[in-house]
Each structure stands twice: as C-alpha cells, then as structure tokens.
Backbone as XML, in Angstrom:
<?xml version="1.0"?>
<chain id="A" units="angstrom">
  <residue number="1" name="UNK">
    <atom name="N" x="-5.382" y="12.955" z="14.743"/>
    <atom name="CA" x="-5.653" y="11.754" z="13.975"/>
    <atom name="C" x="-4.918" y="10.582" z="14.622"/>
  </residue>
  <residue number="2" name="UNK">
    <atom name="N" x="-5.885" y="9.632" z="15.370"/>
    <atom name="CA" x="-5.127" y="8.468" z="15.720"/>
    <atom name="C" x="-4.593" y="7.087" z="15.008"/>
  </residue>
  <residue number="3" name="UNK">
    <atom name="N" x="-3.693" y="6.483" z="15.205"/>
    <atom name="CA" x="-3.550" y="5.525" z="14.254"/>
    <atom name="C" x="-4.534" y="4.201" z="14.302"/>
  </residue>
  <residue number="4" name="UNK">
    <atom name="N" x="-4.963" y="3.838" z="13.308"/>
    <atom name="CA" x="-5.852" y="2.750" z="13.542"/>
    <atom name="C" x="-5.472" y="1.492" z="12.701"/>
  </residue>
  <residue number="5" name="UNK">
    <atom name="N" x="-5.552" y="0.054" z="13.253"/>
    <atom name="CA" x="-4.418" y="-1.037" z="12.628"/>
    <atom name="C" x="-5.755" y="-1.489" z="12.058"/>
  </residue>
  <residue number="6" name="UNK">
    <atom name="N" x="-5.056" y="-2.534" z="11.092"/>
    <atom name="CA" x="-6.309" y="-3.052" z="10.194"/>
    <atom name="C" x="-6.583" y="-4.159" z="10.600"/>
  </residue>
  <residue number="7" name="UNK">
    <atom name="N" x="-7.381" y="-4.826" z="10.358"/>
    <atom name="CA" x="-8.047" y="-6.359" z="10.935"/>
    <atom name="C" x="-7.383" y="-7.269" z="10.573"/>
  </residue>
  <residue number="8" name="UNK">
    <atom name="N" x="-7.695" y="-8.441" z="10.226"/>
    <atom name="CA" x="-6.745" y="-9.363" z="9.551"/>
    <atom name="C" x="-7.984" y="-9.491" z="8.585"/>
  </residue>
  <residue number="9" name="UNK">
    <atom name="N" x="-9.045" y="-9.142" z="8.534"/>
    <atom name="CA" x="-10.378" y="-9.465" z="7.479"/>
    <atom name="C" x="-9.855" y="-8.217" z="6.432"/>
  </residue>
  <residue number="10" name="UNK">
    <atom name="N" x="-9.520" y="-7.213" z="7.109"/>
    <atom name="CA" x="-9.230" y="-5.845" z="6.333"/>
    <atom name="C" x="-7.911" y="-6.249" z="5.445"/>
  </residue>
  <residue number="11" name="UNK">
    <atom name="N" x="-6.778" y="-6.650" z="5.852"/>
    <atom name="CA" x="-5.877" y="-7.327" z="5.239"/>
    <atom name="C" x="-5.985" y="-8.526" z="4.476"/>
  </residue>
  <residue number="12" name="UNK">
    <atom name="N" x="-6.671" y="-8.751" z="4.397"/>
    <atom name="CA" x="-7.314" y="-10.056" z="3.524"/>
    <atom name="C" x="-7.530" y="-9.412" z="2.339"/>
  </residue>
  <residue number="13" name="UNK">
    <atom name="N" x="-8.515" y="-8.177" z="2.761"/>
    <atom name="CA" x="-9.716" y="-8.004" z="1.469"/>
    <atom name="C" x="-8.011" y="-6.834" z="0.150"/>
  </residue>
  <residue number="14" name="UNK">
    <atom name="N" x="-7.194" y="-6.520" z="1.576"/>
    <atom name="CA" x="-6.343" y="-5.869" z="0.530"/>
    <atom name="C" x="-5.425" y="-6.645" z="-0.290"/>
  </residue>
  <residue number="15" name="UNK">
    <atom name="N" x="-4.720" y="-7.958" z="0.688"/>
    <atom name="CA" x="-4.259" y="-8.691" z="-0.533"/>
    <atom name="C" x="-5.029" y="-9.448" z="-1.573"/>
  </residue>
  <residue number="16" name="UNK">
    <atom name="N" x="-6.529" y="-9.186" z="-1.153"/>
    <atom name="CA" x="-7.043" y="-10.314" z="-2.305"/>
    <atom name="C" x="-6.888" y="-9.100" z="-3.351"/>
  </residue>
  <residue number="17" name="UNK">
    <atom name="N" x="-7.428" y="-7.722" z="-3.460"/>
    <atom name="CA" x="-7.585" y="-6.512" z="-4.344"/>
    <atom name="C" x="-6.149" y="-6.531" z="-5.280"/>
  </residue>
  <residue number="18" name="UNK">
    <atom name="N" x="-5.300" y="-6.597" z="-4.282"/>
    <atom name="CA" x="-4.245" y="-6.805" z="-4.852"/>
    <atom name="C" x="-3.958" y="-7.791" z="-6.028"/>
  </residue>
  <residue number="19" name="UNK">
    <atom name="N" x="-4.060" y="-8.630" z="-5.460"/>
    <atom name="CA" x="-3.719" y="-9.956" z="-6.521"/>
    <atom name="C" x="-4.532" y="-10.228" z="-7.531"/>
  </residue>
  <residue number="20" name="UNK">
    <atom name="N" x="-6.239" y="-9.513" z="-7.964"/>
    <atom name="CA" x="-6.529" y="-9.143" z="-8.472"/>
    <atom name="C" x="-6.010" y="-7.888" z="-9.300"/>
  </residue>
  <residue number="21" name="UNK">
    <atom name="N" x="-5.912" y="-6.750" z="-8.911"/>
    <atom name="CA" x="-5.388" y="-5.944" z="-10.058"/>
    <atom name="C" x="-3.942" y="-6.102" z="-10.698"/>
  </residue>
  <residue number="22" name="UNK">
    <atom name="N" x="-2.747" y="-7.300" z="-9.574"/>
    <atom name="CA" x="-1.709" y="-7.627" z="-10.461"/>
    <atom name="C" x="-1.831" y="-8.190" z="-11.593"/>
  </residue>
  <residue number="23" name="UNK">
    <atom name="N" x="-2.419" y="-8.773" z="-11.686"/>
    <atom name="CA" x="-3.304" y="-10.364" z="-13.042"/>
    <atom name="C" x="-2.955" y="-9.508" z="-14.140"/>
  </residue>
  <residue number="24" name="UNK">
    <atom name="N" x="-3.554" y="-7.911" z="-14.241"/>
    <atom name="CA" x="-3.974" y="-7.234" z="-15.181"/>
    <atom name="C" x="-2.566" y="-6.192" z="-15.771"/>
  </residue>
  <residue number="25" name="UNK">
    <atom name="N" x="-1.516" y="-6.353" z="-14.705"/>
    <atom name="CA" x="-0.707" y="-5.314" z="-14.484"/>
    <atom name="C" x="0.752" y="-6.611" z="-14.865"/>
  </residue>
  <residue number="26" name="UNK">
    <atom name="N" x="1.832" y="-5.478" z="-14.685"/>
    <atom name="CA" x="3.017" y="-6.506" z="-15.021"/>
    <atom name="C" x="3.326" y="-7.031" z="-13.650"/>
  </residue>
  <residue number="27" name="UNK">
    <atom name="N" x="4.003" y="-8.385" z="-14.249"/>
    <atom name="CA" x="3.845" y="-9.827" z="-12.249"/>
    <atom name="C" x="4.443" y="-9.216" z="-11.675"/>
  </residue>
  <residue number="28" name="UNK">
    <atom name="N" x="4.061" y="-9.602" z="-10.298"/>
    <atom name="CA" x="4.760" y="-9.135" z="-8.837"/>
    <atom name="C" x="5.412" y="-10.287" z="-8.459"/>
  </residue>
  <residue number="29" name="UNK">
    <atom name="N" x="6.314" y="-10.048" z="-7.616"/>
    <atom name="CA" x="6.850" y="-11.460" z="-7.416"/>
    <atom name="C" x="5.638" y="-12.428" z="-6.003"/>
  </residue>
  <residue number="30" name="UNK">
    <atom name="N" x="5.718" y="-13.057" z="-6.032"/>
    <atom name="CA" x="5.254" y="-13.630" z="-4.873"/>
    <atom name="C" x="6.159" y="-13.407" z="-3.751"/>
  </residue>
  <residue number="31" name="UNK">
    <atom name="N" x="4.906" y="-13.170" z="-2.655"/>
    <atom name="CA" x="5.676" y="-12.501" z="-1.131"/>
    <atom name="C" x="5.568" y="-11.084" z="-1.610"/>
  </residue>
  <residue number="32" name="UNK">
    <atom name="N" x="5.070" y="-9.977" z="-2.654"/>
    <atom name="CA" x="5.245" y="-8.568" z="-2.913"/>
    <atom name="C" x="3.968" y="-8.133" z="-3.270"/>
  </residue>
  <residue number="33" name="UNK">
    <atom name="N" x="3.183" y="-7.266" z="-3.222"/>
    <atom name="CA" x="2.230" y="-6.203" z="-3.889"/>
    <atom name="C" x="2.487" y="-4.958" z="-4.260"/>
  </residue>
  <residue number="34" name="UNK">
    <atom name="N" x="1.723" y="-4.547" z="-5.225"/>
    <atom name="CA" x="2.286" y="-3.188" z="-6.233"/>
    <atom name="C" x="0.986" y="-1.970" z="-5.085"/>
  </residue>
  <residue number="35" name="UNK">
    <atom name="N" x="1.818" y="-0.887" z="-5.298"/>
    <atom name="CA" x="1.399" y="0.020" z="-4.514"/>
    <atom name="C" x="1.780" y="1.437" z="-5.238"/>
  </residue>
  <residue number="36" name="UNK">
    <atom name="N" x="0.676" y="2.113" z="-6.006"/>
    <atom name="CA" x="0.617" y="3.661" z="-6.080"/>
    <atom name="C" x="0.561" y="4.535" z="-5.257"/>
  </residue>
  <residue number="37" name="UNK">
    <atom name="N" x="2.104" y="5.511" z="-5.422"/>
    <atom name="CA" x="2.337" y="6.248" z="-4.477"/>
    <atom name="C" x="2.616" y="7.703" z="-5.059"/>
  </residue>
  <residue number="38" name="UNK">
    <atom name="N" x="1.957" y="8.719" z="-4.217"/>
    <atom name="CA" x="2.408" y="10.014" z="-4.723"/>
    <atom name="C" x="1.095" y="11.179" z="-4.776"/>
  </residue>
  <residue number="39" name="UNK">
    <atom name="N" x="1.324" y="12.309" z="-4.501"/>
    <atom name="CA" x="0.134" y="13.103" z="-4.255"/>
    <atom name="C" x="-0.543" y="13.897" z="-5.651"/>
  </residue>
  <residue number="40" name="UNK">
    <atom name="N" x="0.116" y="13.626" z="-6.496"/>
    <atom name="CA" x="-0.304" y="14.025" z="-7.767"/>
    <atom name="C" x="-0.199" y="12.832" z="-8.788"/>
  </residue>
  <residue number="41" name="UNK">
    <atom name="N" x="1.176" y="12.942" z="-8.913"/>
    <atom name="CA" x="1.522" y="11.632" z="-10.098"/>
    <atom name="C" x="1.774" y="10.875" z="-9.587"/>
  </residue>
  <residue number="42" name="UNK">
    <atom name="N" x="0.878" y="9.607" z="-9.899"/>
    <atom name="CA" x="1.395" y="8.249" z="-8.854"/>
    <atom name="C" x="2.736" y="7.371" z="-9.594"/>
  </residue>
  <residue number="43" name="UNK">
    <atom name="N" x="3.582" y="7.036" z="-8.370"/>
    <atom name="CA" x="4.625" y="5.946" z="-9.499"/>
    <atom name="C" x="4.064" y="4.371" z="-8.632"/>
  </residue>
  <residue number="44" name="UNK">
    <atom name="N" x="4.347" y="3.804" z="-9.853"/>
    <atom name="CA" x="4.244" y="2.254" z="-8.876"/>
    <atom name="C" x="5.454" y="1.673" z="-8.700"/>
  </residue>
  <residue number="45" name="UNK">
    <atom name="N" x="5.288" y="1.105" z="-7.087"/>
    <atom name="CA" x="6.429" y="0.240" z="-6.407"/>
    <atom name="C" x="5.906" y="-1.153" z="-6.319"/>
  </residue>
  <residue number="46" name="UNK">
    <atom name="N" x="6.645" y="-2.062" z="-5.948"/>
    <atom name="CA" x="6.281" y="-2.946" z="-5.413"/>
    <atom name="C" x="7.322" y="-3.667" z="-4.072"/>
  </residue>
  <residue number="47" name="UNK">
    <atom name="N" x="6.375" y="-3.800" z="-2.982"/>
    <atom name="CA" x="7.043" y="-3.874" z="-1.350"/>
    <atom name="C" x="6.647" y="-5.224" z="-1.097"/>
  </residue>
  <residue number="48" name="UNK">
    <atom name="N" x="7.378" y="-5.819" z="-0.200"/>
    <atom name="CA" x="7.158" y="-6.840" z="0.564"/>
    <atom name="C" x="6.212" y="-7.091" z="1.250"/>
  </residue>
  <residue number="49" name="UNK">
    <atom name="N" x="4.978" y="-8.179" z="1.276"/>
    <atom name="CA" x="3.954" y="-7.944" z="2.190"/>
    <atom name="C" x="4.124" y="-8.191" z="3.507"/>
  </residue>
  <residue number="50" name="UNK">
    <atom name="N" x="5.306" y="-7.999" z="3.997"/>
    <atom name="CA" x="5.594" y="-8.255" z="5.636"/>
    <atom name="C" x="5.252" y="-6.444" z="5.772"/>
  </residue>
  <residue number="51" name="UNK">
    <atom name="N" x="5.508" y="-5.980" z="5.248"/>
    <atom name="CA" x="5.397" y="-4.233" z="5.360"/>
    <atom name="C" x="3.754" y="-4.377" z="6.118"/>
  </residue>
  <residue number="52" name="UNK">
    <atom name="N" x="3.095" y="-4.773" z="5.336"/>
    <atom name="CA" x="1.766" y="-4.653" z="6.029"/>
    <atom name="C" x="1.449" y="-5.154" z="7.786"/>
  </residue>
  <residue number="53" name="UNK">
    <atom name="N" x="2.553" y="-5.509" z="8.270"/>
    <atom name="CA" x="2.677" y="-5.885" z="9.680"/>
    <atom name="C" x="3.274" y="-4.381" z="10.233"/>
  </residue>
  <residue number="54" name="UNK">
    <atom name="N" x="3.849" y="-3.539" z="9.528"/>
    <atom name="CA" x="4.704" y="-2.742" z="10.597"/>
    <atom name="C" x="3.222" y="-1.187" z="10.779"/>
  </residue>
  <residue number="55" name="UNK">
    <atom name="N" x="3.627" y="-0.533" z="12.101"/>
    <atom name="CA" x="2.588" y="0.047" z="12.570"/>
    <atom name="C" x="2.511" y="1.651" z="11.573"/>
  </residue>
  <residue number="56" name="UNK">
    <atom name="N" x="3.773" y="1.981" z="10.787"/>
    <atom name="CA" x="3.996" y="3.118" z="9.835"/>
    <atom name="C" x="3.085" y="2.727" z="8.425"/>
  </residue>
  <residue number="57" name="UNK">
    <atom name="N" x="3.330" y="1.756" z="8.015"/>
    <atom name="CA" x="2.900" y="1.505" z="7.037"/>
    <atom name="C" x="1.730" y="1.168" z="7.073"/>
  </residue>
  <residue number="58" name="UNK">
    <atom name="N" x="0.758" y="0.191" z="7.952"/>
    <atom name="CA" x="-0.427" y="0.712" z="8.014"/>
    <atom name="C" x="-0.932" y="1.721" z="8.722"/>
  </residue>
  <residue number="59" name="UNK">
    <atom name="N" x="-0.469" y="2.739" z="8.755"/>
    <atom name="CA" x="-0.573" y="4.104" z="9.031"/>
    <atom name="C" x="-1.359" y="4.765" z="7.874"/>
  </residue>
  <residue number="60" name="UNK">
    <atom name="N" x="0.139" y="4.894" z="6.827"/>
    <atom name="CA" x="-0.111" y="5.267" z="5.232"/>
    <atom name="C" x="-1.689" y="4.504" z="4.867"/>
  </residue>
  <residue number="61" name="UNK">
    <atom name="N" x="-1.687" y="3.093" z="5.092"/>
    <atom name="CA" x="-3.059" y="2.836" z="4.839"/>
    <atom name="C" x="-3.982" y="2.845" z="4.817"/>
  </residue>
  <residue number="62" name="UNK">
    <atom name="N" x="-4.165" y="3.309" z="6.478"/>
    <atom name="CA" x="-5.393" y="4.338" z="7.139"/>
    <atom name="C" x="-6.161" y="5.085" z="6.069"/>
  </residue>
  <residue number="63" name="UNK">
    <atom name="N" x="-4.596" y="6.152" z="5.676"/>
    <atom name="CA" x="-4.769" y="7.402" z="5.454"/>
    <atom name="C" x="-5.665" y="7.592" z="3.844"/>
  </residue>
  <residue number="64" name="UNK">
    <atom name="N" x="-4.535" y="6.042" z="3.191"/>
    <atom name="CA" x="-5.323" y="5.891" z="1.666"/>
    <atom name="C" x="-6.754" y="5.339" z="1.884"/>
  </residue>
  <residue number="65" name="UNK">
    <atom name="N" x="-7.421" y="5.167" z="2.582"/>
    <atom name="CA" x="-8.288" y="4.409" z="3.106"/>
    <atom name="C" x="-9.223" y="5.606" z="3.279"/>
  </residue>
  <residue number="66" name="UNK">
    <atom name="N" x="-8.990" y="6.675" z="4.264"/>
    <atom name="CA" x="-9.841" y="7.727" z="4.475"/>
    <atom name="C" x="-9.738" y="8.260" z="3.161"/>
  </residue>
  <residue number="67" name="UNK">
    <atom name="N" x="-8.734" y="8.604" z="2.205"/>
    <atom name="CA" x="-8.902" y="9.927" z="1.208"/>
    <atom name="C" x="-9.820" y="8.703" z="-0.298"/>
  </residue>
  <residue number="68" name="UNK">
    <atom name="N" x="-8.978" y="7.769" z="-0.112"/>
    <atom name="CA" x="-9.498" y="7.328" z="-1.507"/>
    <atom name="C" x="-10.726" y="5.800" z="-0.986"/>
  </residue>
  <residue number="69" name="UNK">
    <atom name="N" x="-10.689" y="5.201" z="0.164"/>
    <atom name="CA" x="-11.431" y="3.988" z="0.228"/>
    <atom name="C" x="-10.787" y="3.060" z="-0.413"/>
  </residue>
  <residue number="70" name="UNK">
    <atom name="N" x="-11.181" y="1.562" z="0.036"/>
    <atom name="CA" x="-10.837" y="0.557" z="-0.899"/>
    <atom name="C" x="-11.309" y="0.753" z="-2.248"/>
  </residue>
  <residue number="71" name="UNK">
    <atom name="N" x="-12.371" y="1.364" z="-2.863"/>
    <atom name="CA" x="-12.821" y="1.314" z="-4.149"/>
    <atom name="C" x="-12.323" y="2.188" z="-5.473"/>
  </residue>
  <residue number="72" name="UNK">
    <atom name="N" x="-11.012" y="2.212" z="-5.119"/>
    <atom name="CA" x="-10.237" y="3.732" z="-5.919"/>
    <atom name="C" x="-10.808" y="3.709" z="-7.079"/>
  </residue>
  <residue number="73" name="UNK">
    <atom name="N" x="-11.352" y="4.731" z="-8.080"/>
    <atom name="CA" x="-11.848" y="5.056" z="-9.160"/>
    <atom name="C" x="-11.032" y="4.416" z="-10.214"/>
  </residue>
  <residue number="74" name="UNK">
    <atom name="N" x="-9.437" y="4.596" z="-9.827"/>
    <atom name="CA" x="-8.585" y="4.241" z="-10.950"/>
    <atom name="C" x="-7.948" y="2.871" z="-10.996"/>
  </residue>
  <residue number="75" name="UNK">
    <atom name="N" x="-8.915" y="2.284" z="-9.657"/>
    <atom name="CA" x="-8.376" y="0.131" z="-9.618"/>
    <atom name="C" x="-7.464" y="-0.330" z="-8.929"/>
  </residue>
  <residue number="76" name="UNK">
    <atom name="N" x="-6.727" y="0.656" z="-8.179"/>
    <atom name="CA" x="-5.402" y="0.251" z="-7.779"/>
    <atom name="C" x="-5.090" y="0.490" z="-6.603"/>
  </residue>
  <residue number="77" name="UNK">
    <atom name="N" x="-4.090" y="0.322" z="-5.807"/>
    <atom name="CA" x="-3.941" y="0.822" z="-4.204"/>
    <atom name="C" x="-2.790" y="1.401" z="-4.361"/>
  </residue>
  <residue number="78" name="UNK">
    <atom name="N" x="-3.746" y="2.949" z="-3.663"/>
    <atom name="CA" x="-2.631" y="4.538" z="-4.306"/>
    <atom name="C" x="-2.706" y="5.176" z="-2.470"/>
  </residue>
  <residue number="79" name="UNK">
    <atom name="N" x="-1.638" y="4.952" z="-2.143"/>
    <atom name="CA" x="-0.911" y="5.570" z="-1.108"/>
    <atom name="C" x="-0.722" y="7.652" z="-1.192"/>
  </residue>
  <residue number="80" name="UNK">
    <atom name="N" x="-1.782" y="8.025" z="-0.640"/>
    <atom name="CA" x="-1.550" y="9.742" z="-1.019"/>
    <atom name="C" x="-0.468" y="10.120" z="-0.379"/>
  </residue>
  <residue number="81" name="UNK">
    <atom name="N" x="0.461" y="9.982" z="-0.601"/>
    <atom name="CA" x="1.664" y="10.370" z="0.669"/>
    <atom name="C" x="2.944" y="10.448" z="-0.513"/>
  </residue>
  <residue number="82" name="UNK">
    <atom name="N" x="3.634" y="11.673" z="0.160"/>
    <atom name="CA" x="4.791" y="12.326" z="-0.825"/>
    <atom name="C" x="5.799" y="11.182" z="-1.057"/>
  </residue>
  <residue number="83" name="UNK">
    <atom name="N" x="6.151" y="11.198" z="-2.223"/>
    <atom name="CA" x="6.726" y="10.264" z="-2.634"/>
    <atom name="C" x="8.324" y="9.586" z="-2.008"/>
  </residue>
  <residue number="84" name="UNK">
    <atom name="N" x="8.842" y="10.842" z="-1.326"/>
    <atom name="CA" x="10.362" y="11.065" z="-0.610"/>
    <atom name="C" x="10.061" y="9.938" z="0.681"/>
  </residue>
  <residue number="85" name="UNK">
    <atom name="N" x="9.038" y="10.501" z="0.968"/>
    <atom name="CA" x="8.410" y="9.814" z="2.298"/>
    <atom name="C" x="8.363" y="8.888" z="2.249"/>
  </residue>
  <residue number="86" name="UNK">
    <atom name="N" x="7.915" y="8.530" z="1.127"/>
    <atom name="CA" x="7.243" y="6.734" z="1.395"/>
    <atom name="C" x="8.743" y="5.976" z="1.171"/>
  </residue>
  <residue number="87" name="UNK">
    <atom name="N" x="9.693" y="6.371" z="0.146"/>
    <atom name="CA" x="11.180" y="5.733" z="-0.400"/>
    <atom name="C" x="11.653" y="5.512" z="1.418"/>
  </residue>
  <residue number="88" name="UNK">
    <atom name="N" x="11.352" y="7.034" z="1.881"/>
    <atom name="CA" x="12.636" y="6.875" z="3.462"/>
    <atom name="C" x="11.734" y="5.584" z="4.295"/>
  </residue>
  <residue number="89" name="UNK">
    <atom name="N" x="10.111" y="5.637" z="4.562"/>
    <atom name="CA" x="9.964" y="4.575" z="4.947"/>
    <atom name="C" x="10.487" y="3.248" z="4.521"/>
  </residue>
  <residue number="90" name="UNK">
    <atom name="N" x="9.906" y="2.938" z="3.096"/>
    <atom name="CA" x="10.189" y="1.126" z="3.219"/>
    <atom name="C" x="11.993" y="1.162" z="3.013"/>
  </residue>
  <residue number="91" name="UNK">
    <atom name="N" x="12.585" y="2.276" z="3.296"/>
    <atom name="CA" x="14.022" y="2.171" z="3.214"/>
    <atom name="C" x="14.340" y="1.763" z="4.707"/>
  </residue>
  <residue number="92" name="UNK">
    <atom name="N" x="13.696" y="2.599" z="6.069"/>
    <atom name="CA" x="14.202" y="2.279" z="7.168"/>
    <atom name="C" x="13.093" y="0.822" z="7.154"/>
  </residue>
  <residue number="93" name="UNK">
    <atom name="N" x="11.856" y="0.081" z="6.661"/>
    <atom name="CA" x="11.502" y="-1.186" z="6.757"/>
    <atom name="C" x="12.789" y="-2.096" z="6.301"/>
  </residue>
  <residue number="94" name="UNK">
    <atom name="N" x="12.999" y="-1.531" z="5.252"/>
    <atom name="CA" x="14.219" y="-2.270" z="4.824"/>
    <atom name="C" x="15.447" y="-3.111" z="5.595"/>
  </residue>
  <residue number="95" name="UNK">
    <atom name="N" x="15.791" y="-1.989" z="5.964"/>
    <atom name="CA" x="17.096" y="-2.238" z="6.901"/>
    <atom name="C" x="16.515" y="-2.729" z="8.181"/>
  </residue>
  <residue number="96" name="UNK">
    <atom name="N" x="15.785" y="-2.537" z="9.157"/>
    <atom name="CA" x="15.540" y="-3.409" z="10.094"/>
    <atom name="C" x="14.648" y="-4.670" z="9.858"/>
  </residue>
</chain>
C-alpha cells in the first residue's frame, strides 16, 4: 500500500465537511477540526489543521478514505486507526 497525498481540492472538500459537521457538534476552535478516531468505538479529538500538511497524517487519511470514503454513514471524519496510535502520532506532530 503506497502512500498517496491529497490535492489541495481534496483538502478543501475536507475542511469544508468539516466545518460543516462542527456547526452541528460542540465549537472547534479556529485553526482546529474534530476527528473520529478508533476501530470500534470512536472518541472525538480535535487537532490542528497544520496536521493535514504532515505526510503520516495524511496517510491515516488515505486509509479513512479507502475504508469509509468522504461520505461516512455516521457524518463525521472517523480515522479507522487504533486509538494509542493516533495519541503517539499527533503527540510526536506535537513536539516537532
């Protein structure tokens, strides 16, 4: 499975999805989007949208992309990836 980066049209259509289903959800701050994560029970985070520049994290996106599509059944952008995983990522985004 190779990694494949998203467009800047593809990143568009996710922060617009985004900022749409925040409206409905409790506020994000500006500069952040909420993101369901977890392979069973999803928890929601909310990350910095510079994350969407680094090559790991749209990795994860790919991946939600192949299993669920932009059109998730349940409205939201759900990251299938173990939950430990995703904390150690935006932890090492974090720090550098």
């Amino acid at each position: 499975m190779g990694i494949r980066f998203l467009s800047m049209v593809q990143a568009k259509q996710i922060l617009k999805l985004l900022s749409l289903l925040s409206r409905n959800r409790t506020e994000v701050p500006k500069g952040h989007f909420a993101v369901y994560v977890g392979e069973f029970l999803k928890k929601r985070y909310v990350v910095p949208i510079p994350y969407l520049n680094h090559p790991s994290f749209r990795s994860l996106l790919c991946q939600a992309e192949e299993e669920f599509g932009f059109t998730h059944p349940m409205g939201r952008l759900t990251i299938p990836c173990n939950e430990d995983a995703f904390i150690d990522l935006t932890s090492q985004l974090n720090e550098s």
